[in-house]
RODO-2510 file (C-alpha; in nm, 4 decimals, decimal comma):
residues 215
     n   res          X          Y          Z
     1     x     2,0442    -0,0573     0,6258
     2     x     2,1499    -0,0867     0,3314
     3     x     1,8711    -0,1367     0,1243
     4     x     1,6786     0,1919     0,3307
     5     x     2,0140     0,3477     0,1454
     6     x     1,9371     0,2348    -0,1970
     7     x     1,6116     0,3670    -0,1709
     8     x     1,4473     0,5459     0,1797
     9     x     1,1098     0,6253     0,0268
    10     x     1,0984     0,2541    -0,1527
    11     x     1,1562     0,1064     0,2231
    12     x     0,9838     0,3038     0,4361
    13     x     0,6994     0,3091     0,1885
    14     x     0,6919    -0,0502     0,1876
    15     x     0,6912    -0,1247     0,5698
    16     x     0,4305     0,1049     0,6148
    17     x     0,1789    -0,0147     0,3283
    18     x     0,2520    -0,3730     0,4881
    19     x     0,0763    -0,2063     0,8509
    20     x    -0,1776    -0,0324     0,6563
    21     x    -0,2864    -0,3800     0,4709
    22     x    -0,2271    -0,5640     0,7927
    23     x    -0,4246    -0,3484     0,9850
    24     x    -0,6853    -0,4032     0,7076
    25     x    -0,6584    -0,7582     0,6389
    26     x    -0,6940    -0,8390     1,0281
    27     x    -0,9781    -0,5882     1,1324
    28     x    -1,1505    -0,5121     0,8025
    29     x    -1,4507    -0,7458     0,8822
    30     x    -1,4537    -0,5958     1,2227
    31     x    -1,5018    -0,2396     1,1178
    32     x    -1,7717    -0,3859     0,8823
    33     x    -1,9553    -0,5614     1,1495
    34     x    -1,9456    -0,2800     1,4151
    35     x    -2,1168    -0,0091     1,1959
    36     x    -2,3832    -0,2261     1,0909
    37     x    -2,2889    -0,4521     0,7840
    38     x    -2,4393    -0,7812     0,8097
    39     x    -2,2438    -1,0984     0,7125
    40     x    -2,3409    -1,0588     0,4127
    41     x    -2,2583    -0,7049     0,3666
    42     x    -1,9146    -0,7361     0,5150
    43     x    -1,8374    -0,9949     0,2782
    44     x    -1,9415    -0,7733    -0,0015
    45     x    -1,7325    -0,5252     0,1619
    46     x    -1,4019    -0,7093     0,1646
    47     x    -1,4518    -0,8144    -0,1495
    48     x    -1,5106    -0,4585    -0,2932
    49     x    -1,1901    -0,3439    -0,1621
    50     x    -1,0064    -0,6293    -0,3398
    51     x    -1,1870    -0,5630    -0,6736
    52     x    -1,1176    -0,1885    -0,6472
    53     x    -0,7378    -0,3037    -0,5653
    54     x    -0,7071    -0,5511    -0,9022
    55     x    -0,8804    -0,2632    -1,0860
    56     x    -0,6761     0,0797    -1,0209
    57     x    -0,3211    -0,1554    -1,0035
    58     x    -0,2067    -0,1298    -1,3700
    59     x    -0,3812     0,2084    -1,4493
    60     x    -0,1491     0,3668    -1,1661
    61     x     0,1215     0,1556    -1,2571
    62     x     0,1635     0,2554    -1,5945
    63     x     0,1279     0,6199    -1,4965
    64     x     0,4420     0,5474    -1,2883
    65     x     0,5876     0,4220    -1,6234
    66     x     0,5401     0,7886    -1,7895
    67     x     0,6361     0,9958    -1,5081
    68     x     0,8067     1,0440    -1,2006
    69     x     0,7167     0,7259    -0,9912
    70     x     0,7573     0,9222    -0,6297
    71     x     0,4761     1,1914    -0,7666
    72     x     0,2708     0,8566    -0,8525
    73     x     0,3640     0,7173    -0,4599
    74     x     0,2690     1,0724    -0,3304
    75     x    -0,0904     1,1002    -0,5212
    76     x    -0,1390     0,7826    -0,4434
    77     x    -0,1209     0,8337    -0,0302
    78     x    -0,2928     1,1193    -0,0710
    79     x    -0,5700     0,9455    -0,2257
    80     x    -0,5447     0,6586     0,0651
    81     x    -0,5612     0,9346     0,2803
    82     x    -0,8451     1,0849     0,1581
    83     x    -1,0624     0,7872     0,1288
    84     x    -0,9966     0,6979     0,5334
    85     x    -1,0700     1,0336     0,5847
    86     x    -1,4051     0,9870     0,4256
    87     x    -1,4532     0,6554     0,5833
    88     x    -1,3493     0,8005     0,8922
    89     x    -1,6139     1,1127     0,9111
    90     x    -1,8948     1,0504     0,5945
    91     x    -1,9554     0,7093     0,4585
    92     x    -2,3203     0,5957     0,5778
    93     x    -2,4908     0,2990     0,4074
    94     x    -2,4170     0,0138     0,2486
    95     x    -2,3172     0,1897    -0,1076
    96     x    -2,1067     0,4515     0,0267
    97     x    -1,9571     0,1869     0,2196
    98     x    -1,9122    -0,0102    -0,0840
    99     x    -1,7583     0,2458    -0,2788
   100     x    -1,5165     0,3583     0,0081
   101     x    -1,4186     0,0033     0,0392
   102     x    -1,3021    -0,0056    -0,3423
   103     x    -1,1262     0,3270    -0,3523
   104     x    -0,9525     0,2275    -0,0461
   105     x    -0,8066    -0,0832    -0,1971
   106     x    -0,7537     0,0881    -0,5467
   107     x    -0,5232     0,3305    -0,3834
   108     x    -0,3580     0,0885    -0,0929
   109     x    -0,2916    -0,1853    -0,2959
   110     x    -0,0961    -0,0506    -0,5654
   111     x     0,1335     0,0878    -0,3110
   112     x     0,3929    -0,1939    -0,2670
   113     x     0,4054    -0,2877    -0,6355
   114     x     0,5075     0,1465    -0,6592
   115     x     0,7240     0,0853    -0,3746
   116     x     0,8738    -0,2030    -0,5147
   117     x     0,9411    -0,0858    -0,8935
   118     x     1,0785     0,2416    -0,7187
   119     x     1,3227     0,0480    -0,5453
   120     x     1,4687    -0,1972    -0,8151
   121     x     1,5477     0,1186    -0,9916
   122     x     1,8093     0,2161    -0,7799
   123     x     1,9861    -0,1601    -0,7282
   124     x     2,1698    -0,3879    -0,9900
   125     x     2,0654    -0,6992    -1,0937
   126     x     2,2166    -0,9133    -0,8957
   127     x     2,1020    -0,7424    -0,5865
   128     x     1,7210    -0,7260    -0,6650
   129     x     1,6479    -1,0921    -0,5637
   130     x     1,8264    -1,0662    -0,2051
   131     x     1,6580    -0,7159    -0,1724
   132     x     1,2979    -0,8958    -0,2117
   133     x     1,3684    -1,0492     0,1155
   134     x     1,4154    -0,7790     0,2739
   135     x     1,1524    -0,5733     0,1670
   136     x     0,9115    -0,8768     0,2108
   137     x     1,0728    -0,8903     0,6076
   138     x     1,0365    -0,5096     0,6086
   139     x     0,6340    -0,5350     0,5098
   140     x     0,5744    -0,8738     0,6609
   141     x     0,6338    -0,7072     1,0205
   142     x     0,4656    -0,4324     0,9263
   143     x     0,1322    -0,6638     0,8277
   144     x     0,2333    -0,8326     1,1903
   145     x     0,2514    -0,4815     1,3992
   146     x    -0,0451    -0,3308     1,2049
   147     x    -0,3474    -0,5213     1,3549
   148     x    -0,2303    -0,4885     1,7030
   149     x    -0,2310    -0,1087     1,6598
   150     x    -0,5374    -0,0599     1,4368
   151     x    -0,7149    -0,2905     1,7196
   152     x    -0,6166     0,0029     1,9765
   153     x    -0,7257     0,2459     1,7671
   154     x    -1,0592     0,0759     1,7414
   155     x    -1,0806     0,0416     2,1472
   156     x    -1,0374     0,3889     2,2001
   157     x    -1,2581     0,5473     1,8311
   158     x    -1,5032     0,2847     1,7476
   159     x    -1,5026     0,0462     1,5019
   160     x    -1,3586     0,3694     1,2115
   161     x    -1,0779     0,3706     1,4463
   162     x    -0,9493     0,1107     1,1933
   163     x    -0,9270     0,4326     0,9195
   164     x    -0,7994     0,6480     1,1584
   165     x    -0,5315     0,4782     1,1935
   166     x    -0,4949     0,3744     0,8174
   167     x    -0,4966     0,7228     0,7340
   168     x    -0,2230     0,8179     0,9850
   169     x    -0,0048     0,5614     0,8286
   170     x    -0,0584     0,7091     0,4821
   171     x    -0,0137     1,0642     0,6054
   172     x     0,3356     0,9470     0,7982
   173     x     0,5043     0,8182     0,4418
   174     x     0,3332     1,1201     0,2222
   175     x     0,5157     1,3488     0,4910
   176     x     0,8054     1,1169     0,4533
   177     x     0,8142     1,1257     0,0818
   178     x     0,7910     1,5080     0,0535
   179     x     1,0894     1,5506     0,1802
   180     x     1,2280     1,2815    -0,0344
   181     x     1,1341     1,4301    -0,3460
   182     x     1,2662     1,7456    -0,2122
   183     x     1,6226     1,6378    -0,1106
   184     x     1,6620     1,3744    -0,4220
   185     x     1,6706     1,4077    -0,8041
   186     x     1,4023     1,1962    -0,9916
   187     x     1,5271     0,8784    -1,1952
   188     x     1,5659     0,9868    -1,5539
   189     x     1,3066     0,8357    -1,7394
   190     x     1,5771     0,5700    -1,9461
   191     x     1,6693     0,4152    -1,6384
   192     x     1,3147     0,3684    -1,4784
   193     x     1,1931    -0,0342    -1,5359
   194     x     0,8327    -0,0546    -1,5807
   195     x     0,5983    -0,0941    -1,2982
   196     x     0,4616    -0,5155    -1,2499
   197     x     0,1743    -0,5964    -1,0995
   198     x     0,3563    -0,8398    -0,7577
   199     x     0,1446    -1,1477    -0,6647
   200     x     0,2253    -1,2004    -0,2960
   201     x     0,5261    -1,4426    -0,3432
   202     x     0,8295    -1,5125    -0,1637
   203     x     1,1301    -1,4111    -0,3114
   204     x     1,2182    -1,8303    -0,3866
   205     x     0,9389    -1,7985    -0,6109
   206     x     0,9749    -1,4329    -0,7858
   207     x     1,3236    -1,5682    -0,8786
   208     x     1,1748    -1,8777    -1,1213
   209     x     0,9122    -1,5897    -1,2993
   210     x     1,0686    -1,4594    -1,6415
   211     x     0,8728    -1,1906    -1,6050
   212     x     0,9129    -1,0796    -1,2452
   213     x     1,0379    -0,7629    -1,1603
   214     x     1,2916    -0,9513    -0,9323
   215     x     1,4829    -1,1096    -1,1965
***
């Protein structure tokens, strides 16, 4: 409770990126597989997305730096959005595929690192390391949850079921954060910490890195 207080958009933003990469992580290969990939192919696939997600992770983070870090969040649903939307109705072939596969990680990757950086802004110090845990709780059974409902989404759509679903979570938070930005006043520029690129650590470990957002 109290660290949705600190920051709503920062929590619910991170619980729900932690379904969307769950959901991903779990049934990913399965999408890939059931319109056609071979092995081969699917394991170009995955690894696509996770290129595209170490590629567009400081360029969005150090727009977050320069302005507003909730319109960064926002544009960067929307653009998670769009690509499952694509994925969803258009991509055919192994390219398009391939391409879909690195936007989508571009854009859903860089969400917790935004989510994270927007919270710390709004806690002290000495609260930051304790609020890692709960954040990493908060997305951790998110990443649990999301598989089990992507896999029903895939039962009853087919195998882009998987971006349906996907692209409901992003379009749940965007909603979400709208009204955020509307009821709220923006951090003033002085107080916002840069944005750090978050290797998936537990908080034990963020807390011996010098350069961790955490400490």
């Amino acid at each position: 409770r109290a660290l949705y207080k600190a920051s709503p958009l920062g929590f619910v933003g991170a619980g729900i990126t932690g379904v969307m990469l769950g959901a991903f992580y779990g049934l990913g290969a399965v999408f890939a597989r059931g319109v056609g990939l071979s092995f081969a192919g699917t394991a170009l696939f995955m690894s696509a997305t996770i290129f595209g997600g170490v590629a567009l992770q400081w360029p969005l983070g150090r727009l977050s730096d320069l302005i507003d870090r909730r319109k960064v969040i926002i544009g960067t649903f929307v653009a998670a959005l769009a690509v499952c939307a694509g994925m969803f109705w258009l991509a055919e072939g192994r390219y398009q595929m391939m391409l879909g596969g690195a936007l989508f990680g571009g854009a859903c990757f860089a969400l917790y690192p935004l989510c994270v950086a927007h919270t710390n802004v709004h806690l002290q110090s000495a609260e930051r390391v304790a609020a890692s845990g709960g954040r990493g709780l908060v997305c951790s059974l998110g990443a649990a949850l999301g598989p089990l409902a992507g896999a029903g989404f895939i039962g009853g759509f087919g195998p882009r079921g998987l971006f349906l679903f996907v692209g409901l979570c992003a379009a749940t938070v965007l909603a979400f954060a709208l009204v955020r930005i509307w009821a709220s006043m923006p951090v003033p520029g002085t107080l916002q910490r840069r944005y750090q690129v978050l290797p998936r650590t537990t908080p034990a470990a963020a807390s011996l890195d010098p350069l961790s957002p955490e400490t």
